[in-house]
C-alpha positions as CSV (number, residue, x, y, z in Angstrom):
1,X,0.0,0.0,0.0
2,X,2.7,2.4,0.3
3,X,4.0,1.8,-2.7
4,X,0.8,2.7,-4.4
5,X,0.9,5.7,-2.6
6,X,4.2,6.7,-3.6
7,X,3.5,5.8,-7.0
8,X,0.6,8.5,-7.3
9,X,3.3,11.1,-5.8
10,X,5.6,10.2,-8.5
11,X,2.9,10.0,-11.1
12,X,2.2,14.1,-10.2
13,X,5.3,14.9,-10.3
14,X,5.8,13.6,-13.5
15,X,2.7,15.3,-14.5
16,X,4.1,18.5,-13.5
17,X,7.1,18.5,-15.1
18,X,5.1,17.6,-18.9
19,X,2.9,20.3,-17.8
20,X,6.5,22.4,-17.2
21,X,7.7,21.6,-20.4
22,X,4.6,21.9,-22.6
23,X,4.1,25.7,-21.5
24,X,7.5,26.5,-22.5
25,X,7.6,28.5,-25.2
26,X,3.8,28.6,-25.4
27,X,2.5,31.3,-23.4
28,X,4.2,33.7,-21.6
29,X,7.0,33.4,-18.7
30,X,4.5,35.4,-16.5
31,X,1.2,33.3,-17.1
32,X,3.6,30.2,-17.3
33,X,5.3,31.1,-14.0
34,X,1.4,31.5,-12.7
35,X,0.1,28.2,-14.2
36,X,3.4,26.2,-12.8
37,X,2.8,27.8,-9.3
38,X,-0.9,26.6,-8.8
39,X,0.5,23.1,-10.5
40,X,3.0,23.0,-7.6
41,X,0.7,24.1,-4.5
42,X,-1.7,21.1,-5.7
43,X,1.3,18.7,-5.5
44,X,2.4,20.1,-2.2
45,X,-1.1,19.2,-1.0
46,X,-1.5,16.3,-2.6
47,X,1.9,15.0,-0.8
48,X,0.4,15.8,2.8
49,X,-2.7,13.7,2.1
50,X,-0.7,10.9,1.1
51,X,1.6,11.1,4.5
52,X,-1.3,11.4,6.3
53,X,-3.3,8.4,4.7
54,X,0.0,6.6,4.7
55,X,0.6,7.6,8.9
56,X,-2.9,6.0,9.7
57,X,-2.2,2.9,7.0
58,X,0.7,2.3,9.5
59,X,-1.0,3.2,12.6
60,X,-3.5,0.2,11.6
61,X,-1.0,-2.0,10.9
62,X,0.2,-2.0,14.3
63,X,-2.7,-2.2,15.9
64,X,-3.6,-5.2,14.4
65,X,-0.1,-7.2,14.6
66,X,-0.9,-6.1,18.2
67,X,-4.3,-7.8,18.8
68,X,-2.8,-10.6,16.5
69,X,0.1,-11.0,18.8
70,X,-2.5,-11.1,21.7
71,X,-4.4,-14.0,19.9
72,X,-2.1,-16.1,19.1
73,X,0.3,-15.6,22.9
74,X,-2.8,-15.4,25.5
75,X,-2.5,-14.3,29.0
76,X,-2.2,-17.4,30.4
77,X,0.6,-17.4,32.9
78,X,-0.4,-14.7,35.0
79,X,-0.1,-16.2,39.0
80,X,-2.9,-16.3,41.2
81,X,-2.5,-14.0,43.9
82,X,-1.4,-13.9,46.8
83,X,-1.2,-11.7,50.2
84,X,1.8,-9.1,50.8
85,X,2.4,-7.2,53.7
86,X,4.2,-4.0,53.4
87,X,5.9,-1.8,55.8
88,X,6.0,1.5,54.8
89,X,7.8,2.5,57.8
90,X,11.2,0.7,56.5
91,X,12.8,3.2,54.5
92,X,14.1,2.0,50.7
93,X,17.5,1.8,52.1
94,X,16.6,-0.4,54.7
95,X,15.0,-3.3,52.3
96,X,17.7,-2.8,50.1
97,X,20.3,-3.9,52.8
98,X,17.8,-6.6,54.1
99,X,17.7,-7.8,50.6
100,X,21.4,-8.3,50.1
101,X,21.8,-7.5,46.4
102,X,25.4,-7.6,44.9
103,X,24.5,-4.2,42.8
104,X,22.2,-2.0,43.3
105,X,22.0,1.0,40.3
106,X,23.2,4.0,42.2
107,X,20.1,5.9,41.2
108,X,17.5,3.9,43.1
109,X,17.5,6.1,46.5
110,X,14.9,7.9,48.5
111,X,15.6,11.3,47.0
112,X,14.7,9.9,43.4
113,X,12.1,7.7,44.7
114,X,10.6,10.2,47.0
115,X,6.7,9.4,46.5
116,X,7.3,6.4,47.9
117,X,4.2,6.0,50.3
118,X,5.3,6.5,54.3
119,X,3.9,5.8,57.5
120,X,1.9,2.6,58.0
121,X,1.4,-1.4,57.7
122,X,-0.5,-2.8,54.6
123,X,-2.1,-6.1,54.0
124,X,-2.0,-5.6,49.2
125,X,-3.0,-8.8,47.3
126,X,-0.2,-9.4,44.4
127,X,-0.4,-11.2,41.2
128,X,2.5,-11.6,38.8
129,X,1.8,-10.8,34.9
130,X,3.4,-12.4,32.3
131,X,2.3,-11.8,28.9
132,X,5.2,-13.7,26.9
133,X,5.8,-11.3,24.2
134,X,7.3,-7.5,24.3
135,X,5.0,-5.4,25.7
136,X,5.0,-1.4,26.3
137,X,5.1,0.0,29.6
138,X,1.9,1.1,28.9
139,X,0.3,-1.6,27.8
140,X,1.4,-4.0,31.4
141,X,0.0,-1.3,33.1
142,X,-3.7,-1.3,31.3
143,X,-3.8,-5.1,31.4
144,X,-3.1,-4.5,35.1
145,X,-6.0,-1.7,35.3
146,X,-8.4,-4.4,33.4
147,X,-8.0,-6.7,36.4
148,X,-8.5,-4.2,39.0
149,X,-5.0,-3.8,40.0
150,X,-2.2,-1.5,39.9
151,X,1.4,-1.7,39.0
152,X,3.5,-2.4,42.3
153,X,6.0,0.4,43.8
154,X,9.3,0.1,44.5
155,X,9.1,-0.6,47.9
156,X,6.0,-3.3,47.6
157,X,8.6,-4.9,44.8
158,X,11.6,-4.9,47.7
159,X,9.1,-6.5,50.2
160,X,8.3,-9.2,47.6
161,X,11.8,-9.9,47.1
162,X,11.8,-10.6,50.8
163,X,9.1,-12.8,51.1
164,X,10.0,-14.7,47.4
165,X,13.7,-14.4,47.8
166,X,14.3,-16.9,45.2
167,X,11.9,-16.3,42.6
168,X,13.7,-13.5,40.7
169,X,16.0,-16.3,40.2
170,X,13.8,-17.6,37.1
171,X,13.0,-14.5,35.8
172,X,13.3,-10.6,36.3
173,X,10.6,-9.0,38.2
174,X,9.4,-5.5,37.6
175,X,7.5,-2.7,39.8
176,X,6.0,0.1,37.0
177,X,4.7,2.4,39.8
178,X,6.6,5.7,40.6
179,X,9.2,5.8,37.8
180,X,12.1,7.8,38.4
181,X,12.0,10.4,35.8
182,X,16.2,11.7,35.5
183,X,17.6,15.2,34.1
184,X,16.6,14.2,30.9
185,X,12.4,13.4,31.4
186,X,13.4,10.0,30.7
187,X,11.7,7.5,33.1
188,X,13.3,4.4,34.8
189,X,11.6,1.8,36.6
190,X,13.3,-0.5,39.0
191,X,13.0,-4.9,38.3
192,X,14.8,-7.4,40.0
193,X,17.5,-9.4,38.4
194,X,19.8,-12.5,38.6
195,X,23.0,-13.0,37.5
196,X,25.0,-15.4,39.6
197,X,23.6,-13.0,42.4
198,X,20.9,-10.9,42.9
199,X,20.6,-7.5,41.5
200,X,18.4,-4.4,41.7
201,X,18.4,-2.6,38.6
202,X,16.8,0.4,36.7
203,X,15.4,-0.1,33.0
204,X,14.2,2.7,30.4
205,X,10.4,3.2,30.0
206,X,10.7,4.0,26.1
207,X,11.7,0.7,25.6
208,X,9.4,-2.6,25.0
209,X,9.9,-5.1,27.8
210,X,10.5,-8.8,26.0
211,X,8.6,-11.7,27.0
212,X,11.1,-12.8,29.3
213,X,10.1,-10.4,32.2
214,X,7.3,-10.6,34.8
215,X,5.5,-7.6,36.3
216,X,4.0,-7.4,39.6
217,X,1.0,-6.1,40.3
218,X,-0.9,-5.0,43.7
219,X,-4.0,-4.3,45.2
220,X,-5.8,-3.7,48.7
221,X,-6.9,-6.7,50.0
């Protein structure tokens, strides 16, 4: 299809051009300069409809490789769920040292991670999505939202670690809520990770996550 579309572009110009050189010599420069002009604008125009017939063409397209995608890889891994209690009392620091990751990215701290919720004990039922297949930020968290839960902070994914200290061992868990947004606007969520030891990491928003990663996901019990 956007090869046909290109093909009428190139057709016009074509047509402007034997217009071009049929006038030459014909009329004159002043009328020919006038006719050429108004030949031109309708190109120019016709050139914007095609990009923007061509942008929705593509718009389509992925839209449909996405519901295609959810067809043929259903949501049929996601965990039942289960009960979490979180402290929010325990500062990050705290559950990170409790934890005992080997490396822990040096931008996960309270000051970047500052609306972290404080003060309190919380009883959150959790449910690990995995959709096998890359997936947008975005996307996880409307899945999430469809179910009736949210994505889970960083501190309800440090608590999990706690309580499932071996289960990021199979695959890396991720908490969507709260992203750290850096000097940039660029946002960065924290996931779990092993590598011969465990690992707290920070991964870009603008990318897709691959099918490889789980995302954990909280509500109030």
């Amino acid at each position: 299809m956007g090869a046909e579309l290109a093909g009428v572009v190139m057709s016009l110009q074509e047509e402007v051009k034997k217009l071009k050189t049929q006038l030459e010599g014909s009329i004159s420069k002043e009328l020919a300069m006038s006719v050429l002009k108004g030949a031109e604008a309708e190109l120019a125009k016709a050139e914007t409809e095609v990009r923007k017939v061509a942008s929705e063409i593509l718009k389509s397209r992925g839209a449909i490789q996405t519901l295609l995608a959810r067809i043929e890889n259903p949501k049929s891994e996601h965990t039942a769920s289960k009960s979490l209690i979180v402290n929010y009392d325990k500062p990050i620091s705290q559950l990170i040292s409790e934890a005992g990751f080997s490396y822990v990215n040096s931008d996960i701290t309270e000051k970047h991670f500052n609306k972290e919720k404080t003060g309190g004990t919380e009883v959150l039922e959790c449910k690990m999505y995995h959709f096998g297949r890359n997936m947008s930020s975005d996307d996880v968290i409307a899945e999430m939202k469809r179910d009736g839960f949210e994505q889970a902070s960083l501190k309800a994914l440090l608590h999990y670690q706690l309580a499932h200290p071996d289960e990021h061992k199979q695959y890396p868990i991720v908490g969507l809520r709260n992203p750290w947004r850096d000097s940039y606007g660029y946002r960065y969520v924290p996931y779990l990770y092993w590598n011969d030891d465990r690992k707290l990491y920070l991964y870009w928003c603008g990318y897709d996550w691959n099918g490889h990663y789980r995302f954990l996901a909280v509500r109030r019990s």
